[in-house]
N, C-alpha and C positions, 0 to 999 in steps of 0.2 A: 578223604578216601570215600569210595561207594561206600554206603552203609549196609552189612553184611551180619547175618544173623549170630554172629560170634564163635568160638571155638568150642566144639565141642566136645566132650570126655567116655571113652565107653564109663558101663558103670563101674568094671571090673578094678579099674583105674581110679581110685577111690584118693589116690595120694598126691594125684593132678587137681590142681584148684582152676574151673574153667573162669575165663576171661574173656572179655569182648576182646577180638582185633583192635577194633577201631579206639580201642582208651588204652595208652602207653601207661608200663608201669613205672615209667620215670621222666617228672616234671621235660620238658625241654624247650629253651627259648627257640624258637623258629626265627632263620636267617631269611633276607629276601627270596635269596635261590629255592627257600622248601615251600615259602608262599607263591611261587609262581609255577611250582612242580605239582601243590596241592591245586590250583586254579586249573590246571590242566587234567587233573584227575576227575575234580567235582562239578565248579561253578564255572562259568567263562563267561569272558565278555566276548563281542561279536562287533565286529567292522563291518563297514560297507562303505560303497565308493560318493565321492560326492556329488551333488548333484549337477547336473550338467545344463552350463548356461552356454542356449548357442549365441552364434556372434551376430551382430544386429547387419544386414544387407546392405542399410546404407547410415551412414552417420547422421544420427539426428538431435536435436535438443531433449527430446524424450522418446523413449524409443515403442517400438509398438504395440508392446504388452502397459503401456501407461494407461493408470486409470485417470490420465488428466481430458479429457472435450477437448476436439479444435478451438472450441469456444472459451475454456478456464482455463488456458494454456500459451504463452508467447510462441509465435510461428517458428519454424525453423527455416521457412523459404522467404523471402521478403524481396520487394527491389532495391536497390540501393544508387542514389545518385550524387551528384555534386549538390543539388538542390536540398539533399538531406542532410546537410551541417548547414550551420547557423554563424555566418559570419562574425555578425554582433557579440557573437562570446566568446572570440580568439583575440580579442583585446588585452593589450598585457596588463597586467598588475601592481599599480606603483606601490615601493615600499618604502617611499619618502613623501611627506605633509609637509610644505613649505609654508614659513608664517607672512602674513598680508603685507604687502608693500606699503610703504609709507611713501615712496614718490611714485605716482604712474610713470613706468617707461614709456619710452617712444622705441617704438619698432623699425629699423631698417629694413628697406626693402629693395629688391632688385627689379623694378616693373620696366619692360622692356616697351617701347612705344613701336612707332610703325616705322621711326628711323631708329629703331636701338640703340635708343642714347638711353643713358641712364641718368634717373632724376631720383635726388637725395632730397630728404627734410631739412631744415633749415637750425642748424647746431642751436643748442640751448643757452642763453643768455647767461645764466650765473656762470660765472668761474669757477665756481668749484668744480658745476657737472663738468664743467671744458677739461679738466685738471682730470675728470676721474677715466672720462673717455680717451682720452690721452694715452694714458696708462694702461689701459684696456688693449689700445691700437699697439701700445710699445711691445706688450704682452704677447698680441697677435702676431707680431710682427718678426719680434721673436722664434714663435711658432712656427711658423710659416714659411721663415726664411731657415730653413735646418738643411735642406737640400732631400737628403733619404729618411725623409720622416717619418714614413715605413717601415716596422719592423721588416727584418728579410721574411719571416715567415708570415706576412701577411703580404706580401706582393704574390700577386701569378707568376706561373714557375716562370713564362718568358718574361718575366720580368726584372728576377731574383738581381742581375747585375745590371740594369738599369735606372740612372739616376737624372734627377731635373736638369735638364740642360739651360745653359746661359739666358735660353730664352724665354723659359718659363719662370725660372730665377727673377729676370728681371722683371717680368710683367707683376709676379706676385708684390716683391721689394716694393716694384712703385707704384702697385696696389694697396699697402700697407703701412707707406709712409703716408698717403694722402691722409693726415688724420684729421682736417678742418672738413672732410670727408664721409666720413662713418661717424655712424653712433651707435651705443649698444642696444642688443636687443634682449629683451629677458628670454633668460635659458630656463626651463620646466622642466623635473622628469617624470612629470604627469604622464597618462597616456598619452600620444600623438592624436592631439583634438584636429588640431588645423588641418586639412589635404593639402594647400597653401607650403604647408611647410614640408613634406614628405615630400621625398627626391625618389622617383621611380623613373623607368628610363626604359621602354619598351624594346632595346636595340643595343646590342653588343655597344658598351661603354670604347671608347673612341682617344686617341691621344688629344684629341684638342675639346671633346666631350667631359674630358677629365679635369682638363684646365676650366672651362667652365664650371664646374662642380668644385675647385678649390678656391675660387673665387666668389662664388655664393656661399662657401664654408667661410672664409675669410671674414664675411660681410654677415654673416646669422649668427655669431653668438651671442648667448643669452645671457645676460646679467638680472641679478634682484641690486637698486642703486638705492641704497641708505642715505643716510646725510653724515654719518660719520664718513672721516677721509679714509682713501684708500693707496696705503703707497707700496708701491711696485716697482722694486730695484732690480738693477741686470746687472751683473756682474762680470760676464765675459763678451769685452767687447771685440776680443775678435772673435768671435763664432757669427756674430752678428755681419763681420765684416765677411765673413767667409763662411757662407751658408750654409754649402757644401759641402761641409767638412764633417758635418755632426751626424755619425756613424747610428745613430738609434734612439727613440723616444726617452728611454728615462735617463739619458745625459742630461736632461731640460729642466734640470733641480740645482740651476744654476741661481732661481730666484730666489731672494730672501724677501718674501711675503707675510705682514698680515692681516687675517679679513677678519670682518667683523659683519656678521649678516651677510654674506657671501657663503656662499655653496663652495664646498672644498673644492679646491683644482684639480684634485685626482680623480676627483668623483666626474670632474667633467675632461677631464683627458682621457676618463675610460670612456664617457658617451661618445666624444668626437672618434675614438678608436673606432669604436663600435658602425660611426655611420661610415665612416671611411673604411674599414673592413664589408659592412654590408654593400656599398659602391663598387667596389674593385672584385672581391669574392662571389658573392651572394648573386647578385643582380644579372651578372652574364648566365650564371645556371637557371633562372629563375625564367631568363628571356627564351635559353634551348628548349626549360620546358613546355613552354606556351608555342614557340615556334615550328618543334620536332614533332614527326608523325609518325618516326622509323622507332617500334617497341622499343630493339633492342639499345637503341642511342638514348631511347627517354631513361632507359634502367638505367645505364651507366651514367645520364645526370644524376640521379635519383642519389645515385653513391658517393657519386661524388656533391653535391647538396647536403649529406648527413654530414660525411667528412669534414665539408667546410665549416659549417653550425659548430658542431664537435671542438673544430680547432680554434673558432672566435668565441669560444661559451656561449654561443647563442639557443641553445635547447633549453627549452624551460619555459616559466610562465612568463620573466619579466623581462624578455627580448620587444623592443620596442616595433620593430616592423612586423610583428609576427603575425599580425591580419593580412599583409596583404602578402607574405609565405604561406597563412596557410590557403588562405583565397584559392593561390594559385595550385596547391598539390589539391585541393576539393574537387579541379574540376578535372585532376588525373584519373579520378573515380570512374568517370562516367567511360572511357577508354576501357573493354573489357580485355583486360590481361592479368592472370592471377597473379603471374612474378613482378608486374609495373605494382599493382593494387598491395602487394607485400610492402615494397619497400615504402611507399608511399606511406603506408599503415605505421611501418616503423619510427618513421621522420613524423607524421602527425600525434602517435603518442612519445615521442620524448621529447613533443611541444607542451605535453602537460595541457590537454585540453579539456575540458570539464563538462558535466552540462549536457545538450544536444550532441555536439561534436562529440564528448568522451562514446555515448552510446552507437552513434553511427558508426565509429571507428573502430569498438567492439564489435560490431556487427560485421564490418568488413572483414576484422580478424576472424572472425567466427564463420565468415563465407569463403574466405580463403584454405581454411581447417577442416573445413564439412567434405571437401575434396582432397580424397585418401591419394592422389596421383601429384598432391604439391607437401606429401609429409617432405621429399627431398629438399625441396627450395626452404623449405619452413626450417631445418636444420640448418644451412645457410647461413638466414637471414638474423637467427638467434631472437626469433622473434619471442620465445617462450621469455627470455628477458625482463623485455617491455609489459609483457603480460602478468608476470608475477608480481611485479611494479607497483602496477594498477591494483591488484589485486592486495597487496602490503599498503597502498597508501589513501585511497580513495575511502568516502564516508560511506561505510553501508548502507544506510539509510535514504539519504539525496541520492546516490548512482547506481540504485539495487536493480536494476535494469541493465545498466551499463554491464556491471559486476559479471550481472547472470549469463552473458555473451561473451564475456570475457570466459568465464568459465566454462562454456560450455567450449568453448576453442580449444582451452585445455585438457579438456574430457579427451575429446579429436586426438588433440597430440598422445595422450597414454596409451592411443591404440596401437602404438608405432615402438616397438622396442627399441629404437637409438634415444627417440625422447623421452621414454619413460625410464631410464635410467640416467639420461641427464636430468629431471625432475628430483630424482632421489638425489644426486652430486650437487645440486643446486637451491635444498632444503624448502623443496616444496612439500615435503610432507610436513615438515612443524609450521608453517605457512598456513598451510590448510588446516589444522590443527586448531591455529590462533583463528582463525577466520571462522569456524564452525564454532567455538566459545563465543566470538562475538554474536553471533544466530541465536545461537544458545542464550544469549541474554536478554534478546527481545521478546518480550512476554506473550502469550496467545489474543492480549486485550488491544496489542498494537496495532496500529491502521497498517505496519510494514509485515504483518506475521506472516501473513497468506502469499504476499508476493515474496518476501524469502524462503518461504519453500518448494519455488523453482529454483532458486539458487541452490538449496542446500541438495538439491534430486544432481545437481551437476557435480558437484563436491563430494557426494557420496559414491558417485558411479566412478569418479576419478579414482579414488583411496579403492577401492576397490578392486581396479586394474594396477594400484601398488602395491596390492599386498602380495603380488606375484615372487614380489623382490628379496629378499633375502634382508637385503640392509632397509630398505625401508620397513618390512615387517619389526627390524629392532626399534626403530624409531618412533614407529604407532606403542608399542609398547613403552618405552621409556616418557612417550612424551602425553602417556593419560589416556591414550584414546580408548580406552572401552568406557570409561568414564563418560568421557563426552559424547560419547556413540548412545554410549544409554542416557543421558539426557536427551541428545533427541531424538532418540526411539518413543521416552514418555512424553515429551511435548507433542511429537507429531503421530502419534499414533491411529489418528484419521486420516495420515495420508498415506495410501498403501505405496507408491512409489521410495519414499522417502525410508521407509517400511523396508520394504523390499532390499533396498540397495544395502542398509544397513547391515540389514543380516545376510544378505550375502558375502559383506565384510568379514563379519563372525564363522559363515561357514567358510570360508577359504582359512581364516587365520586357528579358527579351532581346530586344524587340521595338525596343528605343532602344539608341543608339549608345553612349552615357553606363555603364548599365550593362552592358551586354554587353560591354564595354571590362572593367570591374570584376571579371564572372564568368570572363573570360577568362584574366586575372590571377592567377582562383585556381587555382593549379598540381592539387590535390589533388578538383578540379569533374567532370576528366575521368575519374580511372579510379572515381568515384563511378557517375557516370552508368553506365560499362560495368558494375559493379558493378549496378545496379538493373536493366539491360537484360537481365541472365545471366540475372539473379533472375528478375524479372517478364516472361519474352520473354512469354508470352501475355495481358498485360494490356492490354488497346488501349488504353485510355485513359492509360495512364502511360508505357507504350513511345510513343507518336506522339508525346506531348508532351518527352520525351526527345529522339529523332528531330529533332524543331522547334529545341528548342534548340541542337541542336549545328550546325544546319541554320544559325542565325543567327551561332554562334561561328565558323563557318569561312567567311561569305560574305565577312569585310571581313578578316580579320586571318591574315593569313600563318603569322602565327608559332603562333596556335592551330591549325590545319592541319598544321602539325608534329607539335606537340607531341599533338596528339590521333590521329597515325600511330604517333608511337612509343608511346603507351604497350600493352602486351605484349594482345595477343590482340582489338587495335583491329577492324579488316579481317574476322579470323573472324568476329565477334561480328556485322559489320556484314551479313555472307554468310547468318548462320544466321538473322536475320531476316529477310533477305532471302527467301530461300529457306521459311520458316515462313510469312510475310503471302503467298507468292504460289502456296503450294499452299491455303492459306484459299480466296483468291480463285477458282483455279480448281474447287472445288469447290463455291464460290458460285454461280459462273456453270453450272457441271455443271447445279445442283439447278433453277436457273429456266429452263433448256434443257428440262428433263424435266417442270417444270411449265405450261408453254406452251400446253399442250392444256386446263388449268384457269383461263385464262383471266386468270394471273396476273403485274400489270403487272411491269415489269422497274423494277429499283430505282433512284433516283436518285442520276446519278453526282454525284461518286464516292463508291463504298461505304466504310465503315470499313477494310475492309482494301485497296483503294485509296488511301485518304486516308495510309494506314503507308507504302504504296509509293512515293507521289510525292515525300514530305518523307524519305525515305532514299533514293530516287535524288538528291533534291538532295544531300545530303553529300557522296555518291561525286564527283558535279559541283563543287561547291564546292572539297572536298580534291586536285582533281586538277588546282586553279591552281596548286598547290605545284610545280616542276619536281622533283623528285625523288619526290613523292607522286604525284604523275601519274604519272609515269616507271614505278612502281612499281604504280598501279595498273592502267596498259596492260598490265601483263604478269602480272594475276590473271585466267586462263580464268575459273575461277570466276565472277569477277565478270562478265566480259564474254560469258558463256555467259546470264547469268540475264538482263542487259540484252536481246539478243537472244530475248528468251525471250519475255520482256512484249514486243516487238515483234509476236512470232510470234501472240500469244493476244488481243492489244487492235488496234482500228482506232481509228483519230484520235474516229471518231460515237463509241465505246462511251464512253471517256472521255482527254480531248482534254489537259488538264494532264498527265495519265501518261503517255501516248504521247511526248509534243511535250519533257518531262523525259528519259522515257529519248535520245530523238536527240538532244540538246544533252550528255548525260554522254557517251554514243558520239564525237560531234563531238569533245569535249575530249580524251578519252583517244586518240581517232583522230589527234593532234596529232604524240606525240611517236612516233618512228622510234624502237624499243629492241630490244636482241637477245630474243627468243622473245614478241615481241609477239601478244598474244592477239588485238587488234583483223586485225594482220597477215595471221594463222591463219584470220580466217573473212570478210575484206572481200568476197568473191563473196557469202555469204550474206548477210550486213549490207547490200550492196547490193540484194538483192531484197526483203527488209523495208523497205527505205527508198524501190522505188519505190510502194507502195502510199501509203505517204505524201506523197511529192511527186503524183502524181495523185489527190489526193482534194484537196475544195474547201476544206478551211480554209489561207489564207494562211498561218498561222504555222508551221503542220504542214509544207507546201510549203518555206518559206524554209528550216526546220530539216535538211529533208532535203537540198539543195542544199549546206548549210554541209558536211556529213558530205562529199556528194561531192566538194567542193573539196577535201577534204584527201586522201581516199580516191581520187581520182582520180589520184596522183602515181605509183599505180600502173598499171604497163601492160594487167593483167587490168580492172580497173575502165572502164578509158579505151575495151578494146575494148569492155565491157558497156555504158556511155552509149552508144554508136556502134551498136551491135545492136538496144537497147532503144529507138532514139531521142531517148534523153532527150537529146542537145542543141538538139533543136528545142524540146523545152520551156523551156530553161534560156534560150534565145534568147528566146523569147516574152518571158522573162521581164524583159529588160532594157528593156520596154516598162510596166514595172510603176509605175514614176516615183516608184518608193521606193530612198531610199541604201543602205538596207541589204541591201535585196534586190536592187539592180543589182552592188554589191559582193560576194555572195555567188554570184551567173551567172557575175560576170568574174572569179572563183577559177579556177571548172569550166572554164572557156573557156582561160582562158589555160595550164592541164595539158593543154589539149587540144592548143591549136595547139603543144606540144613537138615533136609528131608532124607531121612532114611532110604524112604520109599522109592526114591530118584535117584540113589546114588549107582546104581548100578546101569542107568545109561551112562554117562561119564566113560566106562569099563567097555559099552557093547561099541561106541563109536570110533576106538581109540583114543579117545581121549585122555587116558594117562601118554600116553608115546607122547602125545603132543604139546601137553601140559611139559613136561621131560623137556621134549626142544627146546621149547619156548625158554625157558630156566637156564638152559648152555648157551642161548643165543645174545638173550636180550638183559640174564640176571648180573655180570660184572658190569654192566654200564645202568640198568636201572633198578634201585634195590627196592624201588616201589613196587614195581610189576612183579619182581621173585619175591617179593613177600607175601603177594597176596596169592603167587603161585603155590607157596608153601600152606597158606592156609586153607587154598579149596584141596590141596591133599591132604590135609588136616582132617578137615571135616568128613572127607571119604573116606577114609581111612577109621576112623569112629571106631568100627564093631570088627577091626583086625583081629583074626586069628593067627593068620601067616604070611607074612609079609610079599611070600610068592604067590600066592594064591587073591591078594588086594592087586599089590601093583603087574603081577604077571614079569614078562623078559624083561622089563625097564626096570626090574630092582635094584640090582644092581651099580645100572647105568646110574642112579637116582642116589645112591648111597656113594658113589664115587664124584658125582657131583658138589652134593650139599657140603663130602668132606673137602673138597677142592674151594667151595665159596666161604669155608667156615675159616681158613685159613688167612689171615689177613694178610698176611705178606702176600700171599697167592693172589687174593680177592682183590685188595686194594691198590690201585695201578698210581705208583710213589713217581712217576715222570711227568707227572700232572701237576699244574700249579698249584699252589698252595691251598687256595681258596675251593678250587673244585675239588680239590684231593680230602680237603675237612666237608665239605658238602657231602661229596661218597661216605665217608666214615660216619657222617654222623646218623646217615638212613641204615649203614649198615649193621652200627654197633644197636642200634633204639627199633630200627623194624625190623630189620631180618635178621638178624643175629637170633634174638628169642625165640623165635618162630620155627627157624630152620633147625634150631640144639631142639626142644622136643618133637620134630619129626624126624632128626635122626634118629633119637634113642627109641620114637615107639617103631621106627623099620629095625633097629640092629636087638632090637630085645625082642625081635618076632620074627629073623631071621636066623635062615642056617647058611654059614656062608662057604661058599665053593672054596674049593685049596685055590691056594698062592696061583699066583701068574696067569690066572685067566679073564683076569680084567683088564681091561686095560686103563691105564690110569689118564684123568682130563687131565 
């Protein structure tokens, strides 16, 4: 409660033991509800809004407030061509070491002369090799001769029921019988070294183009030829006989084989699948797209291209022709179409390209993202996918470039409310998450440090724009991130970007109880922050948002109020910005004083370094719920010089949140009585600062200044200043206001008043009992705070009663029919009320106005004469 000079006794009344109000004379545990009704009466914490990030013009890799150079910073505009990947490293990847031959093969070849005849090597002398090529041929032949030895779903659709006819049958048959003929050639599945050996075919594949292509199949398989024998039985000779018959490839497990230093059959039934799917499939999309010039035909190969890859598992790193796929989408680059350049982008990363290509093809992602007019196609295309991909599986280290475009793509996409909640549906926040640990682990001594702190400026602005989210804010929470945020808060502490992004993370999410519970937790949060404050006092933008935060760590939580007092050079740090944001301001206000005469308007409040001031008097406010923090900050001149200071320089009009802030921290710190109290030192002049405020028209500014004098009034200087300045007719006025809180905040000042004998009889000339009287039937069954201490500033006026009509005048009565109407608990106590609120009432009833209202009834009815029956009327 206000601190109130206590109750006091005539002397006549010898058998009255006088009591302070403010000390109950019976112990009571305080419920939440009394500690947030006492917060309300004395000390308060103080919100404000948070700071306001506008949205960047155009999409960039770093946006314009960066402290990164053109020059210490990767471009955000680049050109990009086909010339910009690197062939040589779209070479696939073998995942088989074959051991050294012990016989050289002899290679078959199909060399066409100027009369396309074909000329064979000359079969090998031992019998054995003639026995094993044989076998090979019978194998082949086998093969060969199945008739639909395409799966259906690897034929083109006009294909699906079309099978070899008689005449391609036989040519193959007596292709395959000729076996003094062929011989084998070794099969590798090394990369494709030879060009020799690649079947590319610049021209829609042909029915009789096809027949050549299964006859140089026939004639190119590749054996490794041991010296151990190799035998190779068939078992169904009439399939053999009837080639056509054989419905689908893995019927052809009719062989009873075994090899020894042979490459499994399956292994190479999947190759020969594969080249025979890349023929028939592959190769006609491949020719559209070198052929076609019409966009939108190139997109729809484009689709159908992935499609087909998809359906032969040819995406990935160890698809053998995949140089010269990607060869050909390289040079769809240089075609400028953002929806061609998507899809293309798509199909080149789920080729798993690494290296030069990964980073170009990041880059294209990241040219097609930069442009907020293809977020639509970008949803589509499911590009964020692919993206996250890369981002989950790539080395940080080797493709931290790659990475960094990739991410900034990302950045792009969170600008877009459809994909920033499929982000969160598709656990790119624990993603990014693990990704910022792995940053986190590379030390400051690393050759990678520097250039992953472009990466981590994209990663931070992203999380950023999640924590908009509702479910991704649980996720940052459960999955560590203030943890890891303050890791790299203290590794990068020299990069103000990195800086910046971060705590703007904190000031969105300290906005929720949930988290700011979490950051408060973190012990090592706070001397960061002062740590960043020392660094960057002149950064507005990262100092406010600091400020905000700590603004939000100290409104609810005690113990962070402490703990952010004690850590070493708290208070200074708090003073020197203080003290920096409000010589800014006034030489803000200097410069548009002197431009007045140029007819230039005055800026709207509140300015930037107003906005630093209001959210760092809140701290001071907040921090000084702490009884020993308060305690300790009533007795900082310093600080209570600068408060005083902004009083001196701002009126409530210029800007009304900074004014109405610093009289609520005065208020607080004016609380506590401590030896060499600063507030103590200058309450005459605090009081003249404050009454421009209580006379000026905004209510809130008024109420605040009235709180200040209830406390500041306990002093006898003060008490004569309201009495000089008038101010108790205004504070009278004011219990006409038919607001709880502002009749509670009059009957502070009133009742410091009436201490003083000498005063009490304004109270009596202003009306002031009538209205005291209202205030009591209005507001006393619903707050038994405010009629208690109604009851004690008639206490105290009341003192030197002789007759109780002649103290309170016409409202005796009225006042003695009331008290017995509130004293009555079934009357007073409203039992339709829940449980919890209904024990709340009762317990302020029975502990403060109970005692208070029984001895001011008895000293009116033991000093009254009372009228006959029925002229009262009863409440």
């Amino acid at each position: 409660v206000l601190l109130c000079r206590g109750m006091h006794t005539s002397k006549n009344e010898n058998t009255e033991r006088a009591e302070p109000f403010y000390r109950l004379s019976v112990p009571k545990q305080k419920t939440s509800s009394e500690i947030i009704n006492e917060a309300r009466n004395v000390l308060r914490t103080l919100r404000t809004r948070r700071p306001f990030t506008p949205t960047e013009d155009q999409r960039k890799l770093f946006g314009s407030g960066s402290s990164r150079t053109p020059q210490n910073r990767p471009p955000s505009v680049f050109s990009l061509h086909a010339s910009s990947f690197d062939l040589a490293e779209s070479r696939p990847v073998s995942g088989v070491r074959l051991s050294p031959l012990d016989h050289k093969p002899l290679l078959v070849t199909f060399a066409k002369d100027e009369d396309s005849s074909i000329s064979l090597p000359k079969p090998p002398a031992n019998a054995a090799e003639v026995r094993k090529v044989s076998s090979v041929r019978a194998r082949l032949f086998r093969r060969t001769s199945q008739g639909n030895f395409l799966s259906a779903k690897m034929v083109p659709p006009d294909q699906n029921e079309e099978k070899l006819d008689s005449e391609e049958t036989a040519m193959m048959n007596n292709l395959c019988r000729s076996n003094n003929n062929c011989l084998a050639e070794q099969r590798s599945y090394t990369p494709f070294n030879d060009e020799s050996g690649k079947l590319i075919c610049n021209k829609i594949i042909s029915r009789s183009e096809r027949e050549d292509f299964l006859k140089e199949k026939a004639g190119k398989f590749l054996f490794q030829v041991r010296e151990e024998p190799v035998l190779l039985k068939y078992s169904n000779v009439d399939q053999m006989k009837n080639p056509g018959t054989s419905s689908s490839w893995p019927r052809s497990t009719g062989w009873k084989r075994r090899l020894t230093g042979l490459e499994d059959e399956t292994r190479m039934n999947e190759s020969d699948q594969e080249e025979i799917f890349w023929h028939i499939k592959i190769l006609p999309i491949l020719h559209e797209l070198e052929e076609e010039d019409n966009i939108e035909n190139l997109c729809l190969a484009c689709i159908k291209l992935y499609q087909a890859l998809n359906e032969g598992n040819m995406l990935g790193k160890r698809f053998k022709r995949r140089s010269v796929l990607l060869k050909t989408l390289y040079k769809l680059v240089d075609i400028d179409s953002d929806p061609l350049c998507l899809k293309v982008a798509k199909i080149i990363l789920a080729m798993k390209v690494d290296g030069k290509n990964l980073l170009s093809v990041c880059k294209l992602a990241f040219k097609i993202c930069r442009n907020e007019k293809n977020d639509y196609i970008i949803q589509n295309e499911r590009l964020l996918d692919s993206l996250l991909e890369v981002l989950r599986t790539e080395d940080l280290q080797k493709n931290n470039e790659g990475l960094l475009y990739c991410m900034g793509a990302i950045k792009f996409m969170s600008g877009n409310a459809v994909l920033l909640n499929e982000m969160v549906i598709k656990g790119a926040v624990e993603m990014l998450l693990q990704l910022m640990k792995r940053i986190n682990n590379i030390k400051e001594n690393d050759t990678y440090f520097s250039s992953l702190g472009h990466l981590l400026v994209q990663l931070t602005a992203t999380l950023r724009n999640l924590a908009d989210l509702p479910p991704a804010r649980r996720q940052l929470i459960c999955g560590g991130a203030v943890s890891e945020l303050c890791v790299a808060l203290e590794q990068r502490i020299n990069d103000k970007d990195v800086c910046t992004y971060i705590v703007r993370i904190f000031s969105k999410l300290s906005s929720y109880d949930d988290f700011c519970a979490a950051l408060a937790d973190c012990s090592r949060c706070y001397i960061l922050f002062l740590a960043l404050l020392n660094k960057h006092q002149k950064q507005q933008d990262l100092v406010i948002r600091i400020i905000f935060i700590l603004g939000n760590l100290t409104e609810k939580n005690n113990q962070a109020r402490e703990q952010f007092f004690k850590e070493k050079g708290s208070v200074n740090t708090l003073i020197s910005l203080f003290q920096t944001y409000h010589e800014l301001d006034l030489n803000a206000q200097k410069w548009y004083r002197e431009r007045e005469g140029e007819e230039k308007n005055h800026p709207k409040h509140p300015s930037e370094t107003e906005d630093v001031l209001i959210k760092l008097i809140r701290v001071l406010a907040n921090l000084s719920i702490h009884p020993s923090v308060g305690a300790a900050l009533a007795a900082a001149h310093r600080v209570i010089e600068l408060l005083v200071t902004v009083l001196e320089s701002k009126s409530v009009d210029d800007c009304e949140e900074l004014v109405i802030n610093t009289a609520t921290t005065i208020n607080n710190l004016s609380y506590y009585k401590v030896k060499n109290s600063a507030v103590q030192d200058r309450k005459l002049h605090i009081a003249e600062m404050l009454l421009k405020l209580l006379m000026s028209n905004n209510m809130d500014g008024v109420v605040e200044a009235v709180r200040v004098f209830g406390n500041l009034s306990q002093y006898h200087e003060i008490c004569d200043f309201i009495i000089q300045k008038k101010i108790y007719k205004f504070v009278i006025a004011l219990l006409d206001a038919k607001n709880q809180d502002v009749c509670f905040s009059a009957c502070g000042v009133l009742l410091n008043l009436t201490v003083d004998e000498n005063k009490r009889a304004l109270l009596m000339e202003e009306g002031g009992i009538g209205k005291l009287v209202d205030c009591l039937r209005d507001f006393g069954p619903s707050d038994w705070d405010l009629a208690c201490l109604i009851c004690k500033t008639l206490w105290n006026f009341s003192e030197d009663i002789t007759s109780a009509a002649s103290c309170f005048g016409e409202d005796t009565d009225v006042l003695l029919v009331l008290l017995t109407s509130l004293l009555d608990e079934e009357l007073a106590l409203d039992y339709s009320l829940d449980r919890d609120l209904r024990d709340y009432h009762k317990l302020y009833w029975e502990r403060e106005f109970k005692p208070v209202a029984e001895k001011l009834i008895d000293r009116i009815q033991s000093h009254h004469s009372f009228l006959p029956p029925g002229t009262i009327t009863p409440f």
